[in-house]
C-alpha positions as CSV (number, residue, x, y, z in Angstrom):
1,X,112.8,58.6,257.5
2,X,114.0,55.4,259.3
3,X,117.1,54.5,257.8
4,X,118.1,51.6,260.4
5,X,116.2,48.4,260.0
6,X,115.1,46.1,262.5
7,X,117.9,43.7,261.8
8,X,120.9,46.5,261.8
9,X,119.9,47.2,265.8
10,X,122.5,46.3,268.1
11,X,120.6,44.9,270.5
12,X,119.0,42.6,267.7
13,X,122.2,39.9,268.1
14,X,121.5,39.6,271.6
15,X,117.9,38.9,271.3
16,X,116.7,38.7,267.6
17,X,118.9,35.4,266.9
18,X,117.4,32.0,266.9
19,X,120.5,30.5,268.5
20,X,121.2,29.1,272.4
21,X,122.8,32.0,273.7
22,X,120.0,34.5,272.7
23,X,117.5,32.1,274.4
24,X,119.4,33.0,277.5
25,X,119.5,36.6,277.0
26,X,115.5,36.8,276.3
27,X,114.5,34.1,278.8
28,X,116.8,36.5,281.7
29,X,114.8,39.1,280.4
30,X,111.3,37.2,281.3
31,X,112.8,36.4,284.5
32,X,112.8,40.0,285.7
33,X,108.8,39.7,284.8
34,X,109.1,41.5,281.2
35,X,107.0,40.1,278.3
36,X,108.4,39.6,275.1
37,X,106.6,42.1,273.6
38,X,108.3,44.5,275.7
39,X,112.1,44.1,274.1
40,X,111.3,42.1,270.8
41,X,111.9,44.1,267.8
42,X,112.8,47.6,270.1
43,X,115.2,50.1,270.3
44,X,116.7,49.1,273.6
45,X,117.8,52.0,275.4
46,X,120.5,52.2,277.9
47,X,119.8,55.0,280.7
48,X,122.9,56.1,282.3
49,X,121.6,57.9,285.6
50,X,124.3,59.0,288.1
51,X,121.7,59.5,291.1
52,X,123.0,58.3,294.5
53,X,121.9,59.1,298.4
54,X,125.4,61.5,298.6
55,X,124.3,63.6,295.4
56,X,122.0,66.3,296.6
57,X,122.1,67.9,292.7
58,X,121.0,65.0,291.1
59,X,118.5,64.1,294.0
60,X,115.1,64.1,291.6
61,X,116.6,61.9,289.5
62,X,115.1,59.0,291.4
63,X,111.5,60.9,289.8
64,X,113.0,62.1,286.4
65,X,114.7,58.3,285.1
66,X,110.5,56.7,285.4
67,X,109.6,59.8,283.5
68,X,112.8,59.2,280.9
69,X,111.9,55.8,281.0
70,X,107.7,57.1,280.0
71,X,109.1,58.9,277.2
72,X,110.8,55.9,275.6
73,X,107.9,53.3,276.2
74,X,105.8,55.8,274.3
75,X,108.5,55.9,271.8
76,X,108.1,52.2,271.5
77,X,111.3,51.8,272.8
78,X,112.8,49.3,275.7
79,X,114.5,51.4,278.5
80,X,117.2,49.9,280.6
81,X,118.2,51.8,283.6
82,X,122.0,51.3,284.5
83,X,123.5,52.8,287.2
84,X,126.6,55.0,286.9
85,X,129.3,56.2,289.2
86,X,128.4,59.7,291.0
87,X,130.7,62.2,291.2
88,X,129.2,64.2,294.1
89,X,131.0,67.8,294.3
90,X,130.7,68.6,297.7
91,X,131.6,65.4,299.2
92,X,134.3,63.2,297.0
93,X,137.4,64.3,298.1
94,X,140.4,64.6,297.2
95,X,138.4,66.3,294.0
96,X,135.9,64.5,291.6
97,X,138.2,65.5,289.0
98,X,140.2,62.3,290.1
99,X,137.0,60.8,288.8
100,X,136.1,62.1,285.7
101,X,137.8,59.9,283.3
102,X,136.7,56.9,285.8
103,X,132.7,57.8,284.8
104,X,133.8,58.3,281.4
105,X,135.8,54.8,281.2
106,X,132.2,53.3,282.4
107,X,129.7,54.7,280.5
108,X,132.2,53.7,277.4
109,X,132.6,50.2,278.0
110,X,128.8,49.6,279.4
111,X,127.8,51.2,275.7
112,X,130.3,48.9,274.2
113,X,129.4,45.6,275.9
114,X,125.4,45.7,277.4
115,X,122.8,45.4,274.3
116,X,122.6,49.1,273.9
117,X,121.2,51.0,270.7
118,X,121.4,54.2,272.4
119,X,121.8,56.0,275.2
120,X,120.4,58.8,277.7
121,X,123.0,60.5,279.8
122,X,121.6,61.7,283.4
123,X,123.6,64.3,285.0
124,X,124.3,67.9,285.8
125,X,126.8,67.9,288.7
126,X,130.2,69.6,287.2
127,X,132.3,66.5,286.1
128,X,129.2,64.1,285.7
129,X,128.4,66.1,282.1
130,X,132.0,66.2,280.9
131,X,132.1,62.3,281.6
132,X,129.2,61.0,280.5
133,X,129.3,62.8,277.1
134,X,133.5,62.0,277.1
135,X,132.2,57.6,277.5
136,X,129.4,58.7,274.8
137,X,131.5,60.6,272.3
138,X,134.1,57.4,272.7
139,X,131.4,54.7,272.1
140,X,129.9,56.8,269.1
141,X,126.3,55.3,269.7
142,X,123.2,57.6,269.7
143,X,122.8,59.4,272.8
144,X,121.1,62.1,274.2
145,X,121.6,64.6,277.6
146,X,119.4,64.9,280.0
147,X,120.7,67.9,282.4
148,X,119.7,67.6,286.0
149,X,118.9,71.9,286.6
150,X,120.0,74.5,288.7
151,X,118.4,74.5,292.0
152,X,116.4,77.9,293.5
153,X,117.6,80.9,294.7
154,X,119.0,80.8,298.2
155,X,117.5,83.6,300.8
156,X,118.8,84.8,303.5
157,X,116.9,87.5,305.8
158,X,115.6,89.2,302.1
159,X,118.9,88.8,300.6
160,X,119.3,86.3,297.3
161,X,122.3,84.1,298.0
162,X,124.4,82.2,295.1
163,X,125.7,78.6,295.4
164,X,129.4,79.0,296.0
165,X,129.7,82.9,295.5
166,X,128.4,84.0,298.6
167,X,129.1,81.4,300.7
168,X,132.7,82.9,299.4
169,X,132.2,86.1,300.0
170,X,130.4,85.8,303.6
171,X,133.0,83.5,305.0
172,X,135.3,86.8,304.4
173,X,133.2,88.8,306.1
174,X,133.0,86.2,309.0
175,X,136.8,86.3,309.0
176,X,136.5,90.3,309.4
177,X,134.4,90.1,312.3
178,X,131.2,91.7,310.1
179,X,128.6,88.9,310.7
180,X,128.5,86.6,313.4
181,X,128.3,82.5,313.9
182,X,124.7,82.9,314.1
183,X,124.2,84.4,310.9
184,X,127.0,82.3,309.1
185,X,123.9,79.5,310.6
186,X,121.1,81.0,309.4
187,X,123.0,81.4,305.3
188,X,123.8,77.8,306.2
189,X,120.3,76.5,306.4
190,X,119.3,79.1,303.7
191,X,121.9,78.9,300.7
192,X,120.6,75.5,299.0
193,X,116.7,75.0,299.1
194,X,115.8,72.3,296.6
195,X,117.3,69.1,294.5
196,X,119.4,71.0,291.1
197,X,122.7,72.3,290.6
198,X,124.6,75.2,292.0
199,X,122.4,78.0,290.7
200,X,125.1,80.3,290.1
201,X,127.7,80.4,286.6
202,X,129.6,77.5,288.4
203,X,131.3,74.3,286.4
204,X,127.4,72.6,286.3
205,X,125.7,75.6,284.8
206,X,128.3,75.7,283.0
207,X,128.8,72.5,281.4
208,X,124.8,71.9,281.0
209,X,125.3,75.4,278.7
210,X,127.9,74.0,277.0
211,X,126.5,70.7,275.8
212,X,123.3,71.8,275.1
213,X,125.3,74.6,273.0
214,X,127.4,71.4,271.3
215,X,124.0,70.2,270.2
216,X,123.6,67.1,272.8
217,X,120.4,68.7,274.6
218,X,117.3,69.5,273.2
219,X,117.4,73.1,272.9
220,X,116.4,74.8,276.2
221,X,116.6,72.0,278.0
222,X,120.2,73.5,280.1
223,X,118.6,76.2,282.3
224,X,115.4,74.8,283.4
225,X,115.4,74.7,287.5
226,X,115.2,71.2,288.3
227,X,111.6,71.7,290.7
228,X,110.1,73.4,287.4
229,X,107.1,71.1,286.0
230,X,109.2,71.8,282.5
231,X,111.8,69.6,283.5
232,X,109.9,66.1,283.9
233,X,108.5,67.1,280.4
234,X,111.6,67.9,279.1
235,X,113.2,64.3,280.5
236,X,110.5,62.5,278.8
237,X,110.2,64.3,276.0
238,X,114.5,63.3,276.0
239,X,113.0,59.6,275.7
240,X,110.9,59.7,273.4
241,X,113.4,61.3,271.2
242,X,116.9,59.2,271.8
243,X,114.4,56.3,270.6
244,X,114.1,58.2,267.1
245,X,118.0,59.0,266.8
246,X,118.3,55.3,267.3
247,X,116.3,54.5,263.8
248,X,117.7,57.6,262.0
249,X,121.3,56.5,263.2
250,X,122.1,59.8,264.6
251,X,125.6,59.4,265.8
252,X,127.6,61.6,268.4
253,X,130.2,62.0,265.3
254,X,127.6,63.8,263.4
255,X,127.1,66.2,265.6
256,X,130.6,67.1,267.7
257,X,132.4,69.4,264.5
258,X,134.3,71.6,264.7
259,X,131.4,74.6,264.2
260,X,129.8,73.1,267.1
261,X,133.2,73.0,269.2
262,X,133.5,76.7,268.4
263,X,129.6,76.9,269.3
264,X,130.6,75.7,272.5
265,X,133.1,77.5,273.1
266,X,131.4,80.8,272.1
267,X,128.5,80.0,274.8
268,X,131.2,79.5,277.6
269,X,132.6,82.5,276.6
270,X,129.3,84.6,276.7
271,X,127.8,83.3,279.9
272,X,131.3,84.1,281.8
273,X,131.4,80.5,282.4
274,X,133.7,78.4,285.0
275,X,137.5,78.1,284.1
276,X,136.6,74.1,284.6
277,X,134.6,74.4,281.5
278,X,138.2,74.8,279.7
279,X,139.1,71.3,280.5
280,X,136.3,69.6,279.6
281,X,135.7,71.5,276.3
282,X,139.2,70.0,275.2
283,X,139.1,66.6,276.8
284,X,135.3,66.1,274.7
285,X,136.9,67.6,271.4
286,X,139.4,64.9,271.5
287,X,137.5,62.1,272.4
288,X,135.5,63.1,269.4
289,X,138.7,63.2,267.0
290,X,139.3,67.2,267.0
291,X,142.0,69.1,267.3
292,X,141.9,71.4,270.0
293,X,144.3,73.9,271.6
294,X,144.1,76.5,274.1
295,X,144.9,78.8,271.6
296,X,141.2,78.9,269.9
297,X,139.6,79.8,273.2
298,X,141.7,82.8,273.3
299,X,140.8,83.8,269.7
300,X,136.9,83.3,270.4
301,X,137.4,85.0,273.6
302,X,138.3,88.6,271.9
303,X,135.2,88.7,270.0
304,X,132.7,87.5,272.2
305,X,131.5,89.6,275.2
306,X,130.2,88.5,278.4
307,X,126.1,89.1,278.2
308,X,124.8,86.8,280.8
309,X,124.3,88.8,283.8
310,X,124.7,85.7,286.2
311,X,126.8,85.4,289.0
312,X,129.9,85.4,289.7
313,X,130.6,87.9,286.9
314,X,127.2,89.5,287.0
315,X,124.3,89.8,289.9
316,X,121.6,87.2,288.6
317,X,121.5,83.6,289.0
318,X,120.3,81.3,286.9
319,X,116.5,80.6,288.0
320,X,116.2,84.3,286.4
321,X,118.5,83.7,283.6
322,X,115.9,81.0,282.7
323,X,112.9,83.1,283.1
324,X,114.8,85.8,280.8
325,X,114.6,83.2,278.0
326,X,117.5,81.0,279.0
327,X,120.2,79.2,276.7
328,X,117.8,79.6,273.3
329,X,117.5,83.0,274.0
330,X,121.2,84.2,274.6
331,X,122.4,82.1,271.6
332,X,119.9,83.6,269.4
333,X,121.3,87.4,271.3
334,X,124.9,86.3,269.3
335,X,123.5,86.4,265.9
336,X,126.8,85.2,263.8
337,X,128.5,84.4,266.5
338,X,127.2,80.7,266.6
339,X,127.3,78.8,263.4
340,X,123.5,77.7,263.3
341,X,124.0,75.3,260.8
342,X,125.5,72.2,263.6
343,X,123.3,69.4,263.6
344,X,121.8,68.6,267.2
345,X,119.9,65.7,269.1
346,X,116.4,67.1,267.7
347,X,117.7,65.9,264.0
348,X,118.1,70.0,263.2
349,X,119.9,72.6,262.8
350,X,120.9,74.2,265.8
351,X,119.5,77.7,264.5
352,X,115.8,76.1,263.9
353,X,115.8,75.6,268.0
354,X,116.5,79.1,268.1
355,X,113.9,80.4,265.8
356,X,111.7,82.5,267.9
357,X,113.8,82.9,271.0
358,X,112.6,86.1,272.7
359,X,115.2,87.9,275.5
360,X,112.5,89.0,278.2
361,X,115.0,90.6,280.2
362,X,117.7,92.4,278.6
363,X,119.1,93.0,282.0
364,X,119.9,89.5,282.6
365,X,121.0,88.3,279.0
366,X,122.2,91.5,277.9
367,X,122.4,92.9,274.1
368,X,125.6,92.6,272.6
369,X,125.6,96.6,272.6
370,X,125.6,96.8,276.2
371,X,127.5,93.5,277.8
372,X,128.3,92.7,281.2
373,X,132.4,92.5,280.2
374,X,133.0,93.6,276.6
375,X,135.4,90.5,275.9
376,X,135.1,87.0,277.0
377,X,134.9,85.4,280.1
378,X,137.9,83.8,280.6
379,X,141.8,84.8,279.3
380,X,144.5,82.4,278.3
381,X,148.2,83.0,279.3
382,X,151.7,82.7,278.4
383,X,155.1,83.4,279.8
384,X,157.8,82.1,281.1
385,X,155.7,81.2,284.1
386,X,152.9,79.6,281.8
387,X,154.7,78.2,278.6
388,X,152.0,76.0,278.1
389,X,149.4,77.9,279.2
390,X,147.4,79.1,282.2
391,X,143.7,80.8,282.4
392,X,142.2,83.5,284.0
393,X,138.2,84.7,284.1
394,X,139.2,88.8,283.8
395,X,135.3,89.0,284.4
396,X,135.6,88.4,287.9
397,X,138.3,89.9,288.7
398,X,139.2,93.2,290.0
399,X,140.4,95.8,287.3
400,X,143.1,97.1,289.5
401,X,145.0,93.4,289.4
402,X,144.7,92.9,285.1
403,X,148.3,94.2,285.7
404,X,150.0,93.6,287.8
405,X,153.3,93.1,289.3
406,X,154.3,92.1,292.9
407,X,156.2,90.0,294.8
408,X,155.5,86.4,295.5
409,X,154.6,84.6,298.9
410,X,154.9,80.8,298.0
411,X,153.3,78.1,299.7
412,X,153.7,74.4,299.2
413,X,150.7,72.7,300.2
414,X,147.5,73.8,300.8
415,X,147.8,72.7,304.2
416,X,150.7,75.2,304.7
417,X,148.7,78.7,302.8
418,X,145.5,77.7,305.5
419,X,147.5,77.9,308.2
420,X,149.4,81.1,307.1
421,X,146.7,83.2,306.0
422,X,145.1,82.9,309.1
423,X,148.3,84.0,311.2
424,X,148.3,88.1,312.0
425,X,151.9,87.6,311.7
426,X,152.4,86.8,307.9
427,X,154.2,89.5,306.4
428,X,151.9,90.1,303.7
429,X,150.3,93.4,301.5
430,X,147.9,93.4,299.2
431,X,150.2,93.7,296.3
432,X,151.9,90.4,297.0
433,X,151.1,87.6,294.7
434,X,149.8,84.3,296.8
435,X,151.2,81.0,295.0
436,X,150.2,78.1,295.4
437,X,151.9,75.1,293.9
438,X,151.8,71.2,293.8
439,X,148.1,71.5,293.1
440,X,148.3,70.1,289.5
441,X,146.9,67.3,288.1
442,X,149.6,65.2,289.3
443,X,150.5,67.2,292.6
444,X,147.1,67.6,294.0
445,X,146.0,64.9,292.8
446,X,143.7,65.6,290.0
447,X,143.5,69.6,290.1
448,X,141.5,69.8,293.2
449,X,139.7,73.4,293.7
450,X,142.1,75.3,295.6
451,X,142.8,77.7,293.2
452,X,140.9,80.7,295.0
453,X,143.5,81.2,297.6
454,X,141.9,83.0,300.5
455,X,142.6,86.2,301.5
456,X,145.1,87.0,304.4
457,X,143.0,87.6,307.5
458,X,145.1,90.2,308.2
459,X,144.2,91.8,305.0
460,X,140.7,90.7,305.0
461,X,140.1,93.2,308.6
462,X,141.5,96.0,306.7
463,X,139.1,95.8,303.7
464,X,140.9,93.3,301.0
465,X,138.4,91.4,299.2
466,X,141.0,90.5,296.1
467,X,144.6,90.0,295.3
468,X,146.6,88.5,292.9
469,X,146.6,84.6,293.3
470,X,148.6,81.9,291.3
471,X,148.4,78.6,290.9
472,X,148.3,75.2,288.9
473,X,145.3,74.0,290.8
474,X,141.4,74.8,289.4
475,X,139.0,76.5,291.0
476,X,135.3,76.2,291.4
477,X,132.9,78.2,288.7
478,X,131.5,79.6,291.2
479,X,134.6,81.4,292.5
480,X,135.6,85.0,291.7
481,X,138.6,86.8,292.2
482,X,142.5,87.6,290.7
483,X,143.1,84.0,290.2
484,X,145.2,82.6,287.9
485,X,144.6,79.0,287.1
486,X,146.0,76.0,285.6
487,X,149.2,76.8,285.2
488,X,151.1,74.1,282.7
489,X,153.5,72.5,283.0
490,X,152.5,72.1,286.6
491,X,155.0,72.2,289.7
492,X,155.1,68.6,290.3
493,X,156.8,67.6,287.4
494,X,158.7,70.7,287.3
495,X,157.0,73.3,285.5
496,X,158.5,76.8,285.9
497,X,155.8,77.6,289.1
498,X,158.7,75.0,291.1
499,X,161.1,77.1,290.3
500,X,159.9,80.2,292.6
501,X,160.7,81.8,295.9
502,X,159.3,84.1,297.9
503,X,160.4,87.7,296.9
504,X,160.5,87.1,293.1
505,X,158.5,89.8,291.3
506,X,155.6,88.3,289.0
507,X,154.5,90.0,286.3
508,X,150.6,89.6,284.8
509,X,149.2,91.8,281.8
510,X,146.2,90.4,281.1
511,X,145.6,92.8,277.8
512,X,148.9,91.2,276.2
513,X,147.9,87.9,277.7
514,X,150.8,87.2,279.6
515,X,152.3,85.5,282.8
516,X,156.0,86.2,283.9
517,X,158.5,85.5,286.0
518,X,160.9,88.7,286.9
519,X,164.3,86.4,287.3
520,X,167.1,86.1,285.3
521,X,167.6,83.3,282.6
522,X,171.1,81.7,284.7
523,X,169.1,82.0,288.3
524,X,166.2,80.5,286.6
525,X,168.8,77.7,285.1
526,X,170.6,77.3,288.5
527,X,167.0,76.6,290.7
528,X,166.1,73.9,288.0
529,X,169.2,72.0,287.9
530,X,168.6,72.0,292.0
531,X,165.0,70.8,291.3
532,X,164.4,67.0,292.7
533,X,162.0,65.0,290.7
534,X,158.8,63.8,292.9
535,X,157.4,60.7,293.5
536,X,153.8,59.9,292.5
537,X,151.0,60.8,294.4
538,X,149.1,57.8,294.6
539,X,151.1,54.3,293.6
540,X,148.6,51.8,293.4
541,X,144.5,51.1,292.1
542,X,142.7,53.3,289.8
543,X,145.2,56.5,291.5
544,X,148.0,54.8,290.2
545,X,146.7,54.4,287.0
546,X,145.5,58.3,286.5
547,X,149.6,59.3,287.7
548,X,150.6,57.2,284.7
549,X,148.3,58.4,282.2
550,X,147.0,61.8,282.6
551,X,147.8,64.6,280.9
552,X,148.5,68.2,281.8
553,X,145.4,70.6,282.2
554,X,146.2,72.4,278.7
555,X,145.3,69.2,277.0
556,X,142.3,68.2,278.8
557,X,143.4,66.0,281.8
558,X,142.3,63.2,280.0
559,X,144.2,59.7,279.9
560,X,146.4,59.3,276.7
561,X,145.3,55.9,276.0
562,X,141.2,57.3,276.1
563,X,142.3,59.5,272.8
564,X,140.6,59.2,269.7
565,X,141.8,56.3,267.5
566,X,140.6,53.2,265.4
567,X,136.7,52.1,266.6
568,X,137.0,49.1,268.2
569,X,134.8,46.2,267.1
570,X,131.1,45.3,268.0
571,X,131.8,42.2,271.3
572,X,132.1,39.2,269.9
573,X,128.6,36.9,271.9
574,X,128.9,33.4,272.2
């Protein structure tokens, strides 16, 4: 069924008019050596790829838009390739998180004003995803999501190494004196050996999962390595199908509900996915009109186990979480636990995609009887420390620190913990509590990923490979440890993490979910009377337009003008 007729395409008033300005728009369109029979009477479709020369995770998608691009000529649609801002984890500093809501502004507003009936979404690389859906879910045209893979395992001398993880976990033993420079080289060369994603449960994994869960992917499409022959099939078989959700007028509002919110959620929770996810999960939901609190993450959290053996909560990485049966096939592993009635890009229900799913290693997506962690990945916090919140992932963790109390060693800046953990001299023990504040999304700016403090050297030669750590910073998906995230109201703008000092006994009970500060109610009053308000971060440009207008990690770091409201009309062309 076509419900859409010819006439009812967007891009038919730029070039289905009989009028002077659409004799402008078609005869530009002949100037770039098209024939009319290329764009007249099409679908034209707007491909938003976020490849660059600095993006090594979204490196193939120089190959995979001409094989989008196949799909939607045999579709009988037009394709339009647009280039789109790249947010490029391991070089944009101070944190692509600055840029997130940039991407998402862009994508919005090129949907809104080029001749667009629809739209494929090219990314993979943590905040890319987030973004482009956040513009999408704004602009409410069709749209589909292509996600860019995890790369292959890294080796290393016969040892599998994990994106992230181990590079973590060998710089420690570096410190220690356990390996030496030329085997730090060696893991160096080893560690990322093709174009994809960090192949590990980091923020892109992650957030490919998630959208794919949400019902934006075509189902499997999340966990396919991005060398894999299935993923230039699964890019133009993307094509040929965003061309169809054109003429059936499939919407991004038909298919981001609620059920496929908690869907989302539910995944993230099972695959022990990155804290990030959090963020972005809410920051979607609201640009889709929902109302979303940190609150329901906590309630799906007690009643859905970790099963995805992948790294950093498990062993595995996601190459073999893929050949296990990938996304389909843990979704299909939590019964119940997903509404399989939400609507997704393939004009189904989600739980037709899943029909036939086959687990075909129950050691890497587990059975709900035996789970890697019996709750969910990640925990959310109160206290007097966190009144509006603060998350943990208990998953990767060490048991001994779920509670905890100990006394706190605050740093500043960044700049000042680096320089002190590396000092034999800091007075330091394992059961101190490492804080970290001015990291929020105003303090940082933009939450940057410094919320896995490292370990005291000092400690690290005796044996210490976890401790307690606080702060109102993120941290990257990849990341394991005692780290408490997030924490709202951040420092900056004098959230109760300002109002610390060194010595004051923090309290963490992660079964009772909360997050306290051990000081009196009239010392606690004193210290925030005494507390001087700070000056933004950044004062001018795009910077000082995300001090103005983002919000608080809790609510999604978005920008409060960006929230859902009235649609805005179709551009007026003249």
């Amino acid at each position: 069924m076509m419900p859409k007729s010819l006439k009812n395409l967007r891009s038919h008033r730029w070039f289905g008019v009989n009028d002077l300005r659409s004799f402008g728009h078609r005869s530009r369109l002949l100037q770039m050596g098209y024939e009319r029979t290329d764009f007249m009477g099409k679908p034209v479709i707007g491909i938003f790829n976020t490849w660059s020369d600095i993006n090594p995770c979204h490196a193939h998608f120089k190959v995979r838009v001409e094989e989008v691009k196949r799909g939607i000529w045999q579709a009988d649609g037009f394709p339009l390739e647009l280039p789109a801002m790249t947010l490029s984890e391991p070089f944009q500093k101070p944190t692509t998180m600055l840029y997130r809501n940039f991407l998402a502004m862009e994508v919005e507003e090129g949907m809104r004003s080029y001749p667009i009936d629809g739209a494929v979404l090219m990314g993979g690389c943590d905040k890319t995803g987030p973004a482009l859906l956040m513009g999408a879910l704004s602009a409410n045209l069709p749209a589909i999501f292509v996600p860019a893979g995890p790369m292959l395992r890294g080796n290393w001398r016969g040892k599998v190494l994990g994106s992230g993880s181990d590079t973590w976990k060998y710089w420690d033993e570096k410190r220690a004196g356990n390996i030496t420079e030329a085997d730090w080289r060696e893991m160096e060369q080893g560690i990322a050996r093709s174009h994809g994603t960090c192949m590990t449960m980091g923020t892109a994994a992650t957030m490919m999962s998630v959208i794919e869960a949400m019902g934006f992917s075509l189902p499997g499409s999340s966990s396919i390595p991005a060398p894999d022959s299935n993923h230039p099939r699964m890019a133009s078989e993307s094509g040929r199908r965003i061309v169809e959700m054109v003429w059936e007028d499939l919407l991004p509002s038909k298919i981001a509900t609620p059920a496929a919110i908690d869907n989302a959620i539910s995944v993230h929770q099972a695959m022990g996915g990155s804290t990030n996810g959090i963020i972005h999960i809410l920051a979607m939901a609201h640009r889709a009109g929902l109302d979303l609190t940190l609150a329901r993450f906590d309630e799906i959290s007690q009643r859905v186990p970790v099963i995805a053996n992948v790294r950093p909560s498990g062993t595995m990485l996601m190459e073999d979480f893929y050949y296990a049966g990938g996304l389909t096939a843990l979704m299909a592993e939590l019964g119940d636990l997903i509404d399989r009635t939400c609507l997704t890009v393939s004009g189904r229900a989600i739980g037709e995609g899943l029909a036939g799913a086959v687990v075909h290693n129950p050691d890497v997506i587990r059975p709900l009887s035996n789970p890697v962690y019996p709750r969910g990945g990640t925990a959310v916090l109160k206290g007097n420390l966190a009144p509006d919140g603060a998350v943990m992932k208990p998953s990767a963790a060490e048991p001994r620190f779920l509670k905890h109390r100990g006394p706190a060693l605050v740093f500043d800046s960044y700049a000042e913990m680096k320089a002190a953990v590396e000092s034999d001299d800091l007075d330091v023990t394992v059961d101190h509590v490492l804080v970290l504040r001015n990291a929020g999304p105003q303090g940082g700016p933009a939450l940057p990923e410094w919320g896995m403090l490292p370990i005291p050297k000092k400690l690290v030669r005796q044996g210490v490979r976890d401790m307690l750590r606080l702060s109102d910073a993120r941290m990257s998906g990849t990341s394991y440890g005692a780290c408490v995230l997030h924490i709202a109201p951040e420092s900056y703008v004098g959230g109760p993490l300002a109002l610390v000092r060194n010595g004051d006994f923090i309290v963490l009970d992660v079964e009772a979910r909360r997050l306290d500060l051990d000081v009196d109610e009239a010392t606690l009053a004193r210290r925030r009377a005494e507390w001087i308000p700070r000056e933004p971060r950044l004062a001018r440009g795009y910077g000082a337009m995300f001090a103005r207008h983002v919000s608080q990690a809790n609510e999604g770091c978005d920008f409060d003008f960006l929230a859902a409201g009235a649609p805005l009309p179709e551009p007026e062309i003249y």
